[in-house]
The first five atom37 places (N, CA, C, CB, O) and aatype in JSON, in Angstrom:
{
  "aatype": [20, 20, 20, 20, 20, 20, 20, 20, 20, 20, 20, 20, 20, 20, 20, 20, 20, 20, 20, 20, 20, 20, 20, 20, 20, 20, 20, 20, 20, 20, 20, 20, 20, 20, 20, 20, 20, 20, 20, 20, 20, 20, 20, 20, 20, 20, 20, 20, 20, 20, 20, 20, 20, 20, 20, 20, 20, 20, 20, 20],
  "atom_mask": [
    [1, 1, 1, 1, 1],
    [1, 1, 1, 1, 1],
    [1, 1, 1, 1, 1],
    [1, 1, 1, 1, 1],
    [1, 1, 1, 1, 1],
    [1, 1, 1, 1, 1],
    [1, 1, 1, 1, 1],
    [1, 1, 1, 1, 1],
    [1, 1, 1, 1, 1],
    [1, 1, 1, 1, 1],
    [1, 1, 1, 1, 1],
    [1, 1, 1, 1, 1],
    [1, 1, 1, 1, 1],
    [1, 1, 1, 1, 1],
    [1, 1, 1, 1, 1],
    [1, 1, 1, 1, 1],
    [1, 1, 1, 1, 1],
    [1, 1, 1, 1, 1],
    [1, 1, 1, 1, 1],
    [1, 1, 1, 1, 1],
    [1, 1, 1, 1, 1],
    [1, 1, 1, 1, 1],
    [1, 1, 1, 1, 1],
    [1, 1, 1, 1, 1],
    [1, 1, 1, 1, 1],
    [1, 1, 1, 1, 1],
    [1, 1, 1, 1, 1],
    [1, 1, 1, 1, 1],
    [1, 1, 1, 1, 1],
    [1, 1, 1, 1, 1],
    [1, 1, 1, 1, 1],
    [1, 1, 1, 1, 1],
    [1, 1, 1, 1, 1],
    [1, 1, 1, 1, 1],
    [1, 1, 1, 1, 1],
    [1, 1, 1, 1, 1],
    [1, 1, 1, 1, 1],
    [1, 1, 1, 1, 1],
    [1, 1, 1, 1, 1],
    [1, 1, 1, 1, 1],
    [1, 1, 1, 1, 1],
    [1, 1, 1, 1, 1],
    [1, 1, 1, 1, 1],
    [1, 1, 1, 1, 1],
    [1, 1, 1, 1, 1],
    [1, 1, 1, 1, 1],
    [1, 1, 1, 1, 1],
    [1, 1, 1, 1, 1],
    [1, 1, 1, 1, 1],
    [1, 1, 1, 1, 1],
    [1, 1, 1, 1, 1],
    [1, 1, 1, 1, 1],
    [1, 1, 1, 1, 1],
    [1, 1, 1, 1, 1],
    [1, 1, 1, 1, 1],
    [1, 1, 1, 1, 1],
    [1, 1, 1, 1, 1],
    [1, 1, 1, 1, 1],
    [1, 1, 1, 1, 1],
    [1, 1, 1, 1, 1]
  ],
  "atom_positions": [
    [[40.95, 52.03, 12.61], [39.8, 52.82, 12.23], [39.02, 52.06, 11.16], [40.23, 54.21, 11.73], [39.66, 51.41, 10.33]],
    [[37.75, 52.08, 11.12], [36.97, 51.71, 10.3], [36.79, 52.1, 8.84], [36.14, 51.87, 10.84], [37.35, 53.15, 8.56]],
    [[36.13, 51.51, 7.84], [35.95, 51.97, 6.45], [34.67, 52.92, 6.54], [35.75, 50.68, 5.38], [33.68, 52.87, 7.28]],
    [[34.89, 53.41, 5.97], [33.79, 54.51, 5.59], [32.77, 54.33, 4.36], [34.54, 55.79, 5.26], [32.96, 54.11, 3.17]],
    [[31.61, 54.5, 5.13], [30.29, 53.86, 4.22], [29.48, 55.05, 3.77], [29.18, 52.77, 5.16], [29.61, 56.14, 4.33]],
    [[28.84, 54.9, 3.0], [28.08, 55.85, 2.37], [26.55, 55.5, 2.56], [28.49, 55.94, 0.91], [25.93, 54.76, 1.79]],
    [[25.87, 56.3, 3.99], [24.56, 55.21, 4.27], [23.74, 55.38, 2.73], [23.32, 55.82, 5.92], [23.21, 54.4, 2.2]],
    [[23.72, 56.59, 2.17], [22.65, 56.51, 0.85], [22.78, 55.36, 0.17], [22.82, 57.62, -0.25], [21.69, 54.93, -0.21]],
    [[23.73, 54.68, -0.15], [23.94, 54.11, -0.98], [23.77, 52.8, -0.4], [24.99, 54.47, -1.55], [23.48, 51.99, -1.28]],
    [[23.83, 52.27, 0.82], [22.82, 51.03, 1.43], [21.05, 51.29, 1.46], [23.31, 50.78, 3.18], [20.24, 50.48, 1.01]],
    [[20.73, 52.58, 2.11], [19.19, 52.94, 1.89], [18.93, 52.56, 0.06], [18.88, 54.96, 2.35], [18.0, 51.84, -0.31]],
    [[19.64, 52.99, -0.62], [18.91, 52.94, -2.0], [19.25, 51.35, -2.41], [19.57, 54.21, -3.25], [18.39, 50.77, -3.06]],
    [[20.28, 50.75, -2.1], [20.33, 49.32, -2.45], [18.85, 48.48, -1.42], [22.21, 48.69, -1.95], [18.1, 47.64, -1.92]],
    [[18.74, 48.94, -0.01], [17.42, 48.16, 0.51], [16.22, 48.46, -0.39], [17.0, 48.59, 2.07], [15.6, 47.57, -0.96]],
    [[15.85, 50.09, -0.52], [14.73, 49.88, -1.25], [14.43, 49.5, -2.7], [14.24, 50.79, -1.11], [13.29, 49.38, -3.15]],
    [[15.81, 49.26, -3.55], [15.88, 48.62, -4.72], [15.17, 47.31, -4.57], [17.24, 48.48, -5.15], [14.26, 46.88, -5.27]],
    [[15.91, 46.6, -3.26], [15.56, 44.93, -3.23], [14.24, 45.26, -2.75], [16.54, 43.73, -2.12], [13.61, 44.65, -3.62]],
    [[13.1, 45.9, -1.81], [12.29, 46.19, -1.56], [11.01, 45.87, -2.94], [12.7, 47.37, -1.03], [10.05, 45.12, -3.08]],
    [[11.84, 47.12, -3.91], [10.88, 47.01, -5.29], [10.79, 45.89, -5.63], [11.26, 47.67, -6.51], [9.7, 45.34, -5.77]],
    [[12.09, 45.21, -5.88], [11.9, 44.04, -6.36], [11.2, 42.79, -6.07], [12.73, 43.83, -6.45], [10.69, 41.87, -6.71]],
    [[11.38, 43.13, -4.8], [10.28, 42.02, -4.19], [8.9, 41.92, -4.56], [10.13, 42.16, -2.82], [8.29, 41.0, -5.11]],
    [[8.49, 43.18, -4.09], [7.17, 43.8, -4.67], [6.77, 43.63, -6.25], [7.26, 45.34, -4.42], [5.66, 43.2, -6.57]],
    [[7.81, 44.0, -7.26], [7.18, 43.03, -8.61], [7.25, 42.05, -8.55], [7.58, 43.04, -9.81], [6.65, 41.42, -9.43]],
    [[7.85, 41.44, -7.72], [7.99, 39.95, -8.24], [6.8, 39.33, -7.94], [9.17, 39.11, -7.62], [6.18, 38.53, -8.63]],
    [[6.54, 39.74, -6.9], [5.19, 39.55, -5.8], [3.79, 39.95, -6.89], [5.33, 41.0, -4.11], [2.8, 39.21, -6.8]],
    [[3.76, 41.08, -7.86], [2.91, 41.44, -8.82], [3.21, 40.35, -10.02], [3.11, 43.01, -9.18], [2.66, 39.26, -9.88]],
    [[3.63, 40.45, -10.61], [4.15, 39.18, -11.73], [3.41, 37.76, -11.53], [5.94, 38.8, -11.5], [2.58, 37.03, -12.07]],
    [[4.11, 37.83, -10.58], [3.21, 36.17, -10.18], [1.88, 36.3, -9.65], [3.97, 35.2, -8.88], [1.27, 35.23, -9.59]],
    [[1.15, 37.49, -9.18], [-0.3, 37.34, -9.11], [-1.2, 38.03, -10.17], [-0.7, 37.82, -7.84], [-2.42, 37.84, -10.08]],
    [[-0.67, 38.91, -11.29], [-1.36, 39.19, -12.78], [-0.81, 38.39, -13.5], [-1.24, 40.56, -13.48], [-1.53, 37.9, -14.37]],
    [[0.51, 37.96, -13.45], [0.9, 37.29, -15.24], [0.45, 35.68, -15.33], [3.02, 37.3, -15.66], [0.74, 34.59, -14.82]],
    [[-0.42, 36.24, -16.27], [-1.32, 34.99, -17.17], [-1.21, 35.11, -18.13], [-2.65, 34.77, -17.17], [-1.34, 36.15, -18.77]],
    [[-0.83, 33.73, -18.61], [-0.72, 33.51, -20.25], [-1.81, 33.75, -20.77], [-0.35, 32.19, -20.77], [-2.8, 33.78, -20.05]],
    [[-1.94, 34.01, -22.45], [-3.37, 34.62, -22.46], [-4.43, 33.44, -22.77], [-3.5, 35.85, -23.65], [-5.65, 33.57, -22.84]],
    [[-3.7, 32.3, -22.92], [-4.68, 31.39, -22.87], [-5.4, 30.66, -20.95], [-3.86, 30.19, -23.91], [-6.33, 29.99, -20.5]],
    [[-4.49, 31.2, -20.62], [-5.11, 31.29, -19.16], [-6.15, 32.07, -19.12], [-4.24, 31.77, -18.13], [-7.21, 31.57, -18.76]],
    [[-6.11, 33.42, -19.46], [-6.75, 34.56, -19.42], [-8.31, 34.21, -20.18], [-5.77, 35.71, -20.14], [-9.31, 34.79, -19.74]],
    [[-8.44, 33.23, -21.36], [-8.94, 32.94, -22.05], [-10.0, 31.87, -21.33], [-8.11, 32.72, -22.97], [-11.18, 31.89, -21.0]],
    [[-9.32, 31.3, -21.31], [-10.11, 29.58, -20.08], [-10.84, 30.56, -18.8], [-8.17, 28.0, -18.9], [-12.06, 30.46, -18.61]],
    [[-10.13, 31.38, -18.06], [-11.02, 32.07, -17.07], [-12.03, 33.12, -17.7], [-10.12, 32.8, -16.02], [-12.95, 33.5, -16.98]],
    [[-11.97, 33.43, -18.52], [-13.41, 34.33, -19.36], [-13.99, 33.12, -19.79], [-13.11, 35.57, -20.91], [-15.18, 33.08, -19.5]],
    [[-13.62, 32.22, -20.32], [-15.12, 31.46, -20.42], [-15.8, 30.22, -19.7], [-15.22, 31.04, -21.64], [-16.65, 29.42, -20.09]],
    [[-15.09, 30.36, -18.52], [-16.1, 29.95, -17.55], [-16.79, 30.9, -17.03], [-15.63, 29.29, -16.54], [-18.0, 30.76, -16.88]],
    [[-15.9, 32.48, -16.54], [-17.15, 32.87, -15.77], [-18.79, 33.37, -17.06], [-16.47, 34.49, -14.63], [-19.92, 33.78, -16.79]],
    [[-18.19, 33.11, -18.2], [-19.01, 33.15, -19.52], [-20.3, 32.33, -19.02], [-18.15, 32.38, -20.95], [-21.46, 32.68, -18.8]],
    [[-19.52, 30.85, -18.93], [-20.46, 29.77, -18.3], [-21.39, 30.17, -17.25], [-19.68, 28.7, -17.7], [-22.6, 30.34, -17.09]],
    [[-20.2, 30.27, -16.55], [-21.02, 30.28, -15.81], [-22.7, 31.22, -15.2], [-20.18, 30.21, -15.28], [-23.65, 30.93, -14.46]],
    [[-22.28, 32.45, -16.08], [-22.8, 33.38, -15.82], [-24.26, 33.11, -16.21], [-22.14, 34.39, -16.34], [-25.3, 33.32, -15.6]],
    [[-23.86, 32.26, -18.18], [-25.08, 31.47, -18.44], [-26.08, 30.86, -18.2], [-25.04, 31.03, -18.68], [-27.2, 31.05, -18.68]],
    [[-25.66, 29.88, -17.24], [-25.9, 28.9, -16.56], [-26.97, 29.65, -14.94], [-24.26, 28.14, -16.34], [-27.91, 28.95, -14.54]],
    [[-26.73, 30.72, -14.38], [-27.35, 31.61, -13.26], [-28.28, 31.66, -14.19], [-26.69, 33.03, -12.59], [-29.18, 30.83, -14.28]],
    [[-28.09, 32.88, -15.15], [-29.2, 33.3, -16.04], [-30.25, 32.32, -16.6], [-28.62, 33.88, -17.12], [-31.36, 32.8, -16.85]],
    [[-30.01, 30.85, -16.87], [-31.01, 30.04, -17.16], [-31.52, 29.67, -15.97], [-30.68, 29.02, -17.94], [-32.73, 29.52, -16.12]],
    [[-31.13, 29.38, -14.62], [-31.89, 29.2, -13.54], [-32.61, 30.08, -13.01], [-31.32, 28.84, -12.75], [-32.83, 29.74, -11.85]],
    [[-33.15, 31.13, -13.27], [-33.92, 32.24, -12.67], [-35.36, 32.25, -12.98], [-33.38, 33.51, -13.08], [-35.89, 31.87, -14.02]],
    [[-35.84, 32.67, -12.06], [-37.65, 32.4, -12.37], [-37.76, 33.61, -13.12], [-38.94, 32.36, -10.85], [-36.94, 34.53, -13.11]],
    [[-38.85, 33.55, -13.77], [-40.05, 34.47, -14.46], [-40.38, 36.17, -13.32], [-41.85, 33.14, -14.47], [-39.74, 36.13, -12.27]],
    [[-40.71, 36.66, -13.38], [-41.38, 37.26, -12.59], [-43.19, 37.09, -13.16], [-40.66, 38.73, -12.53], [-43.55, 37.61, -14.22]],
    [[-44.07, 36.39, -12.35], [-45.62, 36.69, -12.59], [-46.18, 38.15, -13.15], [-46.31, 36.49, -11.19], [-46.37, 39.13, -12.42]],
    [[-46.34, 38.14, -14.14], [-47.33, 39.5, -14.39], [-48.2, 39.64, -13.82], [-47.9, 39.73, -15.46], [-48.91, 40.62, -14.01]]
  ]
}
């Protein structure tokens, strides 16, 4: 005869590893150092600058 399993307790170990995947998967696409965070605000800074000086006048 076989051992006796307790399915809850495989369902809650899959969706444990499930979560985990899933932060891990978040972690690595938000976590930025904040000097990362820093360098990408000031380019799109730049860049944003840089649009804004190329734009025409509008004629009165």
């Amino acid at each position: 005869m076989g051992e006796i399993v307790n399915l809850n307790r495989y369902r809650k170990l899959r969706e444990q590893r499930l979560r985990e995947q899933e932060a891990s998967a978040n972690r690595a696409r938000t976590g930025r150092t904040k000097a990362e965070k820093q360098a990408g605000h000031a380019v799109k800074e730049r860049d944003r600058r840089e649009l804004d000086a190329k734009k025409l006048e509008e004629p009165a």
